[in-house]
C-alpha positions as CSV (number, residue, x, y, z in Angstrom):
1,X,35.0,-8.3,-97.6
2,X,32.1,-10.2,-95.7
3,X,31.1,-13.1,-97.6
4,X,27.4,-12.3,-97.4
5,X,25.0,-9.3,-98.0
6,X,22.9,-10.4,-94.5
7,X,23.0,-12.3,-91.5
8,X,20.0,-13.8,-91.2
9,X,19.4,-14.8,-87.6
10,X,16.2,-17.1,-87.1
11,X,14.7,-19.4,-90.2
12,X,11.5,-18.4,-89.2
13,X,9.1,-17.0,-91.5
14,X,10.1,-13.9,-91.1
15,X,13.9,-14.3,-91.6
16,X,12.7,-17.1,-94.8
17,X,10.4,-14.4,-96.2
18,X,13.8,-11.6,-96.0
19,X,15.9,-14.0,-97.1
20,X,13.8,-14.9,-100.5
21,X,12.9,-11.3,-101.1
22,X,16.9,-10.4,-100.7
23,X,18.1,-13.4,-102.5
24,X,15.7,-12.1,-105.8
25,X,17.0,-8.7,-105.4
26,X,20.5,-10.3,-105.8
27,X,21.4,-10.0,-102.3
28,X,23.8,-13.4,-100.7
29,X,21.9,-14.3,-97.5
30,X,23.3,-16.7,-94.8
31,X,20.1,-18.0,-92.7
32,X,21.7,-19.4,-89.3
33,X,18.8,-20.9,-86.3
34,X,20.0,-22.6,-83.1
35,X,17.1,-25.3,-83.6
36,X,17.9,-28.4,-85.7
37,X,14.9,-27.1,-88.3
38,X,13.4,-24.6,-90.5
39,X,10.0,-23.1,-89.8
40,X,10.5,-21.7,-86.1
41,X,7.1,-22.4,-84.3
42,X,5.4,-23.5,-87.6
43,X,7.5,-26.5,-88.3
44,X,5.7,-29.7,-88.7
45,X,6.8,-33.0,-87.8
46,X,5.6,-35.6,-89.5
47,X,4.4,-38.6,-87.6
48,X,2.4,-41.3,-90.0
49,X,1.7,-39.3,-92.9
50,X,0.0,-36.6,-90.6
51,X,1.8,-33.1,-90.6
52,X,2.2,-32.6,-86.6
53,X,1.8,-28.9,-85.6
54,X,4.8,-29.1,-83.3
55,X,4.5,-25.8,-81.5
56,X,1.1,-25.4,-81.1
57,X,-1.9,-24.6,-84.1
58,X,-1.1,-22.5,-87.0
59,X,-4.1,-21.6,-89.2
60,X,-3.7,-19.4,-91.7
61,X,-5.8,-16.6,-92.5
62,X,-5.9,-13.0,-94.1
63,X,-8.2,-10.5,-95.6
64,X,-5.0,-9.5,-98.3
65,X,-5.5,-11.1,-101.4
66,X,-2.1,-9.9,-102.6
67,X,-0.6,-11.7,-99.7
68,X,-2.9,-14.9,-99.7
69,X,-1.6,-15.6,-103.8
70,X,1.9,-15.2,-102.1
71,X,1.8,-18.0,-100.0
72,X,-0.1,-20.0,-102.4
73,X,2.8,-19.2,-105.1
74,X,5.0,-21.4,-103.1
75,X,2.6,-24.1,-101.7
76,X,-0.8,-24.6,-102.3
77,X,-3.3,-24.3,-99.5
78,X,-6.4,-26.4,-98.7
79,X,-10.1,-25.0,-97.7
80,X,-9.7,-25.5,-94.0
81,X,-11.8,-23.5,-92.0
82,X,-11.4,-23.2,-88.6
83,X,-14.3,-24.3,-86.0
84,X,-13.4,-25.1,-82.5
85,X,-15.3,-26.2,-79.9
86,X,-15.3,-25.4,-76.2
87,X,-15.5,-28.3,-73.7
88,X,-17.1,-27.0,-70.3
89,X,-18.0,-30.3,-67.5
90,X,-18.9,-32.3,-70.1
91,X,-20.6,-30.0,-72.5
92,X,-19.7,-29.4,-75.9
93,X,-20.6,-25.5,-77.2
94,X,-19.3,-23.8,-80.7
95,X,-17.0,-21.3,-80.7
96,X,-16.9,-18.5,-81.5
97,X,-20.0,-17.0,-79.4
98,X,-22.6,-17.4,-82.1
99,X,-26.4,-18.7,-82.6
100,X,-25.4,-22.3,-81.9
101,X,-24.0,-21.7,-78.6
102,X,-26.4,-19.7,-77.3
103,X,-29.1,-22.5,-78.5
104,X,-26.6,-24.8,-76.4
105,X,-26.6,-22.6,-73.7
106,X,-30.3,-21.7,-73.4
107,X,-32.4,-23.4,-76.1
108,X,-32.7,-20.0,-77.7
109,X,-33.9,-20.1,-81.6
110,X,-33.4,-16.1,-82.9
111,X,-31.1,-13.3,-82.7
112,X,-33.9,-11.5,-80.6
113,X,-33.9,-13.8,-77.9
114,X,-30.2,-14.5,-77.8
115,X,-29.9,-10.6,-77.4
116,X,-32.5,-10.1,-74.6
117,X,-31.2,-13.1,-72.8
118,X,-27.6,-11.2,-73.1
119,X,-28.9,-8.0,-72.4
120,X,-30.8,-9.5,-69.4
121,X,-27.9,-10.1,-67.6
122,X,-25.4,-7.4,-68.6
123,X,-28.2,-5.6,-67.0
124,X,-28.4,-7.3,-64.1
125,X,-24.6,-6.8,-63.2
126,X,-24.7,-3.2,-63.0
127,X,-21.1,-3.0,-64.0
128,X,-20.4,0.6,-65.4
129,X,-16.8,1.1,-65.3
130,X,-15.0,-2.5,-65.3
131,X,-12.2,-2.7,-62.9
132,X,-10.7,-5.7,-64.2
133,X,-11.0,-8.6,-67.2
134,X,-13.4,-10.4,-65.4
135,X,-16.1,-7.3,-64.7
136,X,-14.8,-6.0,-68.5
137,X,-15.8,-10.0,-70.4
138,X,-19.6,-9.4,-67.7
139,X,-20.2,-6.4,-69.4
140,X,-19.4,-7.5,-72.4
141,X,-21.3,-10.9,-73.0
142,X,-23.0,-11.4,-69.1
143,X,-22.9,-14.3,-66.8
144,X,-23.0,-18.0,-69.0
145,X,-21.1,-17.2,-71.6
146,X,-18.4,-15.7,-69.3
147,X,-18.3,-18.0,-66.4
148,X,-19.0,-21.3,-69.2
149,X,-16.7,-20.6,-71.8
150,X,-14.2,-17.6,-70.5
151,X,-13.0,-17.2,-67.1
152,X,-11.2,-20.3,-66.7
153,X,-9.7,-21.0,-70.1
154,X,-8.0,-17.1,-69.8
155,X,-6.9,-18.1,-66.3
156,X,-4.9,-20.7,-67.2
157,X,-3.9,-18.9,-70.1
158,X,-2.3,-15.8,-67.9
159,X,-1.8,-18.1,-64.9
160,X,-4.0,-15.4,-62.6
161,X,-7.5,-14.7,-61.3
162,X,-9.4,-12.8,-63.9
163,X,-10.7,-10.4,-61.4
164,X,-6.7,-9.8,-61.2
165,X,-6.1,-9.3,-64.8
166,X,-6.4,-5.5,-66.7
167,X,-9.6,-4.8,-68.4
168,X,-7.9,-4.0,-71.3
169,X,-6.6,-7.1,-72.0
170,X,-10.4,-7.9,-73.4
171,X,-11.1,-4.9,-75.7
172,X,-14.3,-6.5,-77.5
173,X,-15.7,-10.4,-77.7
174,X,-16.7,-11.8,-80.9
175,X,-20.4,-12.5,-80.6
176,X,-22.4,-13.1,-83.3
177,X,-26.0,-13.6,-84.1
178,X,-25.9,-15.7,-86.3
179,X,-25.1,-20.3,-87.0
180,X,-21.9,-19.4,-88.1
181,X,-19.1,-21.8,-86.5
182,X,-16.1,-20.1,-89.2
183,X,-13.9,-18.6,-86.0
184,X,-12.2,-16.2,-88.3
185,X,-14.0,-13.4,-90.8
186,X,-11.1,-13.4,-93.2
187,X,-11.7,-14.0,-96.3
188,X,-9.1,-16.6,-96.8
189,X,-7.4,-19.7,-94.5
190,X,-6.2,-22.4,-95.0
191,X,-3.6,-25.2,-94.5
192,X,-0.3,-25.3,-96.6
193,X,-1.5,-29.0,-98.3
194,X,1.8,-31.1,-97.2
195,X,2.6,-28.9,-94.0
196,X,4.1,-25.7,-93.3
197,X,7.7,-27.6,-93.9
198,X,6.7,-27.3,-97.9
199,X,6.3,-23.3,-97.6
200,X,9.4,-22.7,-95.6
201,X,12.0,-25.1,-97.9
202,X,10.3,-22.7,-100.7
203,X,11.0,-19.9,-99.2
204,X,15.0,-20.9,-98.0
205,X,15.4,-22.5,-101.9
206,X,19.0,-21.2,-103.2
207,X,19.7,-19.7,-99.4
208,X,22.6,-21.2,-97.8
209,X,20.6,-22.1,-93.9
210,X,23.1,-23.7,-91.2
211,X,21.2,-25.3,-88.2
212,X,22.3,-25.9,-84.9
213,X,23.9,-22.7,-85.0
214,X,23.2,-20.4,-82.0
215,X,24.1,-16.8,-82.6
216,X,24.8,-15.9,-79.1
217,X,27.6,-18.4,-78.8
218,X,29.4,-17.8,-82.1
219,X,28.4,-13.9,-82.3
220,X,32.3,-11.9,-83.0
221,X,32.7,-14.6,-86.0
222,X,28.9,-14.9,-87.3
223,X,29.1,-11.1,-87.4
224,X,32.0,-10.7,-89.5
225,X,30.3,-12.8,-92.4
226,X,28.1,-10.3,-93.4
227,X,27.3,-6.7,-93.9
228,X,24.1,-6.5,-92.3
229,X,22.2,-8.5,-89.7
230,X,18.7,-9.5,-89.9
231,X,17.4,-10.8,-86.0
232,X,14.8,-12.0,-85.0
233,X,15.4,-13.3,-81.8
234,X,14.6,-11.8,-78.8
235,X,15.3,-8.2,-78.3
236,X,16.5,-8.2,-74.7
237,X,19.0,-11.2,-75.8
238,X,20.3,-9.0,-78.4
239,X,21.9,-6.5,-76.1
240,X,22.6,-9.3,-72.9
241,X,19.3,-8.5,-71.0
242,X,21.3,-5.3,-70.4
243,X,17.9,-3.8,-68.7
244,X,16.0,-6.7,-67.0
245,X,13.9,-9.7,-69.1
246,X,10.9,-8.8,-71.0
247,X,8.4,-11.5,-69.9
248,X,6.5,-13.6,-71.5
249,X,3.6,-16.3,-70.9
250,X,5.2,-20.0,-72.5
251,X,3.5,-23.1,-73.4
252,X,4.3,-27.1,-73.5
253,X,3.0,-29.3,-75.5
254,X,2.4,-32.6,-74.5
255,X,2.2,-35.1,-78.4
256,X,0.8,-38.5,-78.1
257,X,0.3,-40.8,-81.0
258,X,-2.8,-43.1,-80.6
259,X,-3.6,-46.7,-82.6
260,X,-7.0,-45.4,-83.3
261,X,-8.8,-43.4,-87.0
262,X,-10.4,-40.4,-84.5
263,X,-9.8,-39.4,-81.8
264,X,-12.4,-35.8,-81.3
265,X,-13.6,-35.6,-84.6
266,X,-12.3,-31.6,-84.9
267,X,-9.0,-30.3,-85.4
268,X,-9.1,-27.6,-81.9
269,X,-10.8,-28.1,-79.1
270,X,-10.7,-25.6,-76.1
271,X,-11.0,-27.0,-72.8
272,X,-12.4,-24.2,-70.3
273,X,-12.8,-25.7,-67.2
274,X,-9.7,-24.0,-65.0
275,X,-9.5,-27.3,-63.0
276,X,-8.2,-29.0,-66.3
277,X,-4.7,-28.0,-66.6
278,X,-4.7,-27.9,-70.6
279,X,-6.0,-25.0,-72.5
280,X,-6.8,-27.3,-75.4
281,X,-6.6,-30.8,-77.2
282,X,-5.1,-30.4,-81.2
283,X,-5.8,-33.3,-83.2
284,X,-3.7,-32.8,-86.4
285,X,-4.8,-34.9,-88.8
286,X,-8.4,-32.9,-89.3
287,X,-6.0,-30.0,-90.7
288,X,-5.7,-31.8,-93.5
289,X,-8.7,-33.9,-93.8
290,X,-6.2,-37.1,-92.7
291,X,-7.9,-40.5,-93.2
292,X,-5.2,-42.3,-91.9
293,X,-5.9,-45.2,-89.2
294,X,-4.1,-43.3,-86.2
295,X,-3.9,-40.0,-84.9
296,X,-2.0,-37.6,-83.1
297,X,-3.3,-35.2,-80.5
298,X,-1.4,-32.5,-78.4
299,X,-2.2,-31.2,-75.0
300,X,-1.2,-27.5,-75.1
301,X,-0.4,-26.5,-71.2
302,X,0.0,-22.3,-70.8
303,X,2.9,-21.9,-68.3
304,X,4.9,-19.0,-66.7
305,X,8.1,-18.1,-68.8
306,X,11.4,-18.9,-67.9
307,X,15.1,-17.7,-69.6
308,X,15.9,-20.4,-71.2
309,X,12.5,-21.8,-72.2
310,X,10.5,-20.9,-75.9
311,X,8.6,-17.8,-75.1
312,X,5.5,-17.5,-76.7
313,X,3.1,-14.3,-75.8
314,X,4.7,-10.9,-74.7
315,X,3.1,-9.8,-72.0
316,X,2.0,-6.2,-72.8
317,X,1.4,-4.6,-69.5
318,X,2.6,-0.9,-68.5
319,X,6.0,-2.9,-66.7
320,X,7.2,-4.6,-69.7
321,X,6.3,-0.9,-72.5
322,X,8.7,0.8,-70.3
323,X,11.3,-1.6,-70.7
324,X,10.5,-2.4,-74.5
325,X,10.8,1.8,-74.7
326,X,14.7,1.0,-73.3
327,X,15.6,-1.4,-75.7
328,X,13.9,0.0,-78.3
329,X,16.0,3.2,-78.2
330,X,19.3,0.7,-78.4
331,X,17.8,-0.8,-81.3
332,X,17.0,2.4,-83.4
333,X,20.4,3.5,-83.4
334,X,21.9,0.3,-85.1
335,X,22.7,1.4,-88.8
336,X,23.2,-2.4,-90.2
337,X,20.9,-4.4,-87.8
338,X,17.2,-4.9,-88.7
339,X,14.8,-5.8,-86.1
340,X,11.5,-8.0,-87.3
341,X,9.3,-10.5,-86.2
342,X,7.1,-11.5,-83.0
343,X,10.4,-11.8,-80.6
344,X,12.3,-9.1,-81.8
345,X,9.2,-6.5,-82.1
346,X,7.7,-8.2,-78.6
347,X,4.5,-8.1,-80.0
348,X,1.9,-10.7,-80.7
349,X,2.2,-11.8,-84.8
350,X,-0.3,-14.1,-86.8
351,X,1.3,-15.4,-89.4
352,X,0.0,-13.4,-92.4
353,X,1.5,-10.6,-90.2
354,X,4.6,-11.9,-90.0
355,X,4.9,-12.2,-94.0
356,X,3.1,-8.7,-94.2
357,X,5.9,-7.3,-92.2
358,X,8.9,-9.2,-94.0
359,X,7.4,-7.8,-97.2
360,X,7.4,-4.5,-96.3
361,X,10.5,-4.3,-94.8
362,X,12.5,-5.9,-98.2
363,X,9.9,-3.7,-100.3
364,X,11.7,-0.5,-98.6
365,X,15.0,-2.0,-98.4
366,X,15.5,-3.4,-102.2
């Protein structure tokens, strides 16, 4: 008999979530990731006393109240809200679009005037049917806003002209009329006080977790120690690219550590210009209202994905459905493997989503 109820395949939140939802229900989970850590992309490395965000920001927000006391039942979470700002040839403007940029933008003082000046140049553009992202963003929120604080930050984000990218990729815009700087309308975010790390190791208490441990190169024997197998890896990896690579855009991150207190006085700030390679600058100790004397900051760089490398964003375009659709139909007819998170669903997960998704899944399953 296998020694374990599932094969947990990734120790990021989703697979910690399944693994402490199966382990309550009884169920002997062995959680296996080929990094040297917990966490996945929400793993913190501590540098100082300041919780680093290794693999880029992670804020956490929701509307679920339900799942907001989850999280919380394993880690309290500070009052963090999140406020970036964009940087645009030495400007600084609030994000997102609301009263305070526009008064940056054009000394505007109400709503109305905001609104005209918007409407002004929508208007102007006679743009009826956009063709592309950049005429789509024009019709949306018109010339300043777009050119200032749009174009070249999603440029470097999908490494292409905007007049080259989809229209759908920019369904709506947040813009509101109002001196609100709180980027998200959840009604609760927050920082895990002490790190993501504190959540996770919650999360994998009692769960036997072996690190180091990459699936693909022990498979026949890591197969054989359980009944089931949770994954949540990348799909196309699963079954040996058998179709072709789902693609992906990937990041770097580029972590210094600086002798001074502060460094930008805000935890995220976007950098729009496309001539400046990064999308933005992270300085981590503002996620937790750090008062130590150094700091750390992190250049995030957006670059094409490559096997081997950390993907990061599927890229949902009609090339990479149709191939999804193909590995999708292998996947439905596996009768012990579940299928979750952002890699193995090729879809784009915050990380109340993630946990949303985990839940549901062991709420069927148990």
């Amino acid at each position: 008999m296998p020694d374990f109820d599932y094969l947990v395949v990734g120790a990021g939140l989703y697979g910690a979530v399944f693994a402490h939802e199966a382990r309550k229900k009884g169920k002997k989970c062995l959680v296996i990731d080929r990094r040297a850590h917990t966490g996945g992309n929400t793993w913190c490395k501590e540098t100082d006393g300041i919780n680093v965000h290794y693999y880029g920001a992670h804020i956490f927000h929701t509307n679920d109240k339900d799942l907001w006391d989850y999280v919380n039942s394993f880690v309290e979470f500070n009052r963090y809200t999140n406020s970036p700002l964009a940087f645009y040839k030495g400007e600084l403007y609030n994000l997102p679009f609301n009263m305070n940029t526009f008064h940056q933008l054009w000394g505007v003082k109400t709503p109305a005037e905001a609104q005209e000046r918007i409407r002004e140049q929508i208007a102007s553009l006679n743009i009826t049917h956009p063709a592309n992202l950049e005429e789509q963003a024009l019709s949306l929120v018109g010339t300043d806003v777009y050119e200032k604080l749009i174009k070249g930050y999603t440029e470097k984000q999908w490494g292409r002209d905007a007049k080259d990218l989809p229209a759908f990729i920019i369904k709506r815009l947040p813009v509101r009329f109002t001196f609100d700087n709180n980027y998200f309308n959840d009604k609760y975010q927050g920082i895990p006080i002490g790190g993501y790390n504190k959540l996770t190791e919650a999360l994998l208490e009692g769960t036997e977790v072996r690190l180091n441990t990459d699936y693909f190169k022990h498979r026949q024997e890591l197969n054989q120690l359980a009944t089931n197998i949770v994954f949540t890896g990348q799909l196309d990896e699963f079954y040996d690219f058998r179709f072709g690579h789902l693609e992906y855009r990937s990041l770097r991150f580029e972590h210094d550590h600086l002798q001074q207190p502060n460094f930008q006085g805000n935890a995220v700030v976007n950098y729009t210009e496309r001539e400046i390679p990064f999308t933005r600058i992270i300085e981590h100790k503002h996620f937790e209202f750090g008062q130590q004397p150094t700091t750390v900051i992190t250049k995030e760089y957006p670059g094409e994905w490559q096997p081997g490398e950390e993907p990061y964003y599927p890229i949902n375009d009609e090339k990479n459905m149709q191939l999804l659709k193909q590995y999708q139909e292998l996947a439905h007819a596996e009768t012990n493997v579940i299928f979750g998170g952002r890699l193995a669903e090729y879809r784009y997960y915050d990380m109340h989503q993630v946990i949303a998704a985990a839940l549901t899944k062991t709420r069927k399953l148990f």
